[in-house]
BAKOLLO-293748 format. One record per residue (C-alpha): residue number from 0; residue in one letter; chain; x, y, z. Coordinates in Angstrom, 2 decimals, decimal comma. Layout:
! BAKOLLO-293748
<node pos="NUM" code="A" unit="A" x="X" y="Y" z="Z"/>
...
//
This chain:
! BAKOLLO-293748
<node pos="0" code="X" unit="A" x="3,95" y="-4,82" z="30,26"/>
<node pos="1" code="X" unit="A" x="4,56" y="-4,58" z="26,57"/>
<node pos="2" code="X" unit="A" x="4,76" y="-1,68" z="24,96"/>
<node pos="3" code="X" unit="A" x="4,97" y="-3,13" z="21,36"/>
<node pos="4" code="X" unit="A" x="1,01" y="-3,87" z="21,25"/>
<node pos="5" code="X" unit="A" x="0,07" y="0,00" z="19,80"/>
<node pos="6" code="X" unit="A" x="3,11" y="-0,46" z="16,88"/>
<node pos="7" code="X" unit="A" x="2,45" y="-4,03" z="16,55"/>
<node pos="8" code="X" unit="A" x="-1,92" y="-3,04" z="16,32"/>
<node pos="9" code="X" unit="A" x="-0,70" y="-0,34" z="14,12"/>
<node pos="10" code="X" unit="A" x="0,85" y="-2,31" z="11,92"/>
<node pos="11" code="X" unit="A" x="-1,67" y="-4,44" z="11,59"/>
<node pos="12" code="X" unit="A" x="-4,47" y="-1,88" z="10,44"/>
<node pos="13" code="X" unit="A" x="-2,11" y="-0,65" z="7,74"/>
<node pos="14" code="X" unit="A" x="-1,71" y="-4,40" z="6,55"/>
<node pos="15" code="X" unit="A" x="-4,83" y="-4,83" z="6,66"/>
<node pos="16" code="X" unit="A" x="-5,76" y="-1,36" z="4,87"/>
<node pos="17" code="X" unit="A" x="-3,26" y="-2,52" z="1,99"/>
<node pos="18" code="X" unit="A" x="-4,60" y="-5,64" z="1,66"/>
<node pos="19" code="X" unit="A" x="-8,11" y="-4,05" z="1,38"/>
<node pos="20" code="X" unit="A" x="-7,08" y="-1,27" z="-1,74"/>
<node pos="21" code="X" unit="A" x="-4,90" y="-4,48" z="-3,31"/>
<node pos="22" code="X" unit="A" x="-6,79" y="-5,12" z="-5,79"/>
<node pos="23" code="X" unit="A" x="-7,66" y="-1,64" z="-7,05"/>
<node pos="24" code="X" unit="A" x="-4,24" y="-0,69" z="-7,14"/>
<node pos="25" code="X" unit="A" x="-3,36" y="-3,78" z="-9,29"/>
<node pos="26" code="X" unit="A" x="-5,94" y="-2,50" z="-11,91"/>
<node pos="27" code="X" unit="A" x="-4,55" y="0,77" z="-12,05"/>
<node pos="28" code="X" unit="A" x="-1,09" y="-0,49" z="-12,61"/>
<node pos="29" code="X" unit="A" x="-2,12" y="-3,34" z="-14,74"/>
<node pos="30" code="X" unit="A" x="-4,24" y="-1,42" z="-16,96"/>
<node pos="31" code="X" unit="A" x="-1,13" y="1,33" z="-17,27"/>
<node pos="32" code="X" unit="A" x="1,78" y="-1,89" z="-17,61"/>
<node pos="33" code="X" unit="A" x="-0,52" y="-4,53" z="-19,57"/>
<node pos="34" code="X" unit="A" x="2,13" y="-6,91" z="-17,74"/>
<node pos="35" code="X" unit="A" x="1,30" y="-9,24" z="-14,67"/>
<node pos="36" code="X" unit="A" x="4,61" y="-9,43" z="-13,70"/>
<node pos="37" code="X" unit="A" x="5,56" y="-5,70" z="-14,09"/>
<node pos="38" code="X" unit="A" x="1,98" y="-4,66" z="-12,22"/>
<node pos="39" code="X" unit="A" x="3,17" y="-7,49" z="-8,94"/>
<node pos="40" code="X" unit="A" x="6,47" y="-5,35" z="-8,87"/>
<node pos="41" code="X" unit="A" x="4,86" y="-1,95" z="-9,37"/>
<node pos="42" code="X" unit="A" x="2,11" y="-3,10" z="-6,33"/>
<node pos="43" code="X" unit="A" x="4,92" y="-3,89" z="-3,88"/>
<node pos="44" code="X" unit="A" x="6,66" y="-0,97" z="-4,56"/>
<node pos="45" code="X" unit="A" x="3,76" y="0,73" z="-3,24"/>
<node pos="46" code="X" unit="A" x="3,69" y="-1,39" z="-0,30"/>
<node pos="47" code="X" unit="A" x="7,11" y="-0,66" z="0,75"/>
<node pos="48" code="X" unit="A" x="6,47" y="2,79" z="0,14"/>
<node pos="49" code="X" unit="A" x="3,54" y="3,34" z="2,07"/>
<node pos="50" code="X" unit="A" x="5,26" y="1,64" z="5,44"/>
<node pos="51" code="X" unit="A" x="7,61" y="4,22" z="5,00"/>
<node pos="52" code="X" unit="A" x="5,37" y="6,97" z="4,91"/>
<node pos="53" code="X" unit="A" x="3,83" y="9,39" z="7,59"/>
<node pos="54" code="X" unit="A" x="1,01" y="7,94" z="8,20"/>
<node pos="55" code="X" unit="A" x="-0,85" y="11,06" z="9,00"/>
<node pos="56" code="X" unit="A" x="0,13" y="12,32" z="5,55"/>
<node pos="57" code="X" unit="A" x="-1,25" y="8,91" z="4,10"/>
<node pos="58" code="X" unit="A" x="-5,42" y="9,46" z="3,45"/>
<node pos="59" code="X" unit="A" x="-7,33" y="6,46" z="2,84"/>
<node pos="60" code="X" unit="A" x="-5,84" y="4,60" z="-0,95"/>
<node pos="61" code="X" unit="A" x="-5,44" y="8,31" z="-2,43"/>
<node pos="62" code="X" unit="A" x="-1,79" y="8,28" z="-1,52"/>
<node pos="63" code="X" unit="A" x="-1,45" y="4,69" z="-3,16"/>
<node pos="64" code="X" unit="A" x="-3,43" y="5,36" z="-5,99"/>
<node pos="65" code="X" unit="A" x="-0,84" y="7,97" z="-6,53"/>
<node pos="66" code="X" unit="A" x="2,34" y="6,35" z="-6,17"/>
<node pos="67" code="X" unit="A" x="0,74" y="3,45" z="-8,03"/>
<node pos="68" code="X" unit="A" x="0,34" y="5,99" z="-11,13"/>
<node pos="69" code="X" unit="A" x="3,87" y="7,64" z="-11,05"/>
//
């Protein structure tokens, strides 16, 4: 039996969550940055963020709006 499948199904949703507020998130920054490059750095900063967070704590792309602005 593998008990990975719930993490691994997990992790998938949250991918797939990110992948889905991607593009929003890049507007925010980009608008803030007016820099591709810095905006690419800013979004994956908020990507490795956000798989650290509690997840409970993390409420639809209001968290990564957030982190996206700070």
């Amino acid at each position: 039996m593998d008990h990975r499948q719930p993490l691994d199904d997990a992790l998938d949703a949250a991918a797939d969550t990110f992948e889905r507020l991607r593009p929003r998130l890049f507007g925010i920054a980009y608008r803030v940055l007016g820099s591709v490059s810095e905006t690419d750095d800013v979004v994956q900063v908020v990507r490795v963020r956000r798989q650290g967070a509690d997840r409970s704590a993390v409420y639809r792309g209001t968290w990564q709006h957030s982190c996206t602005c700070q």
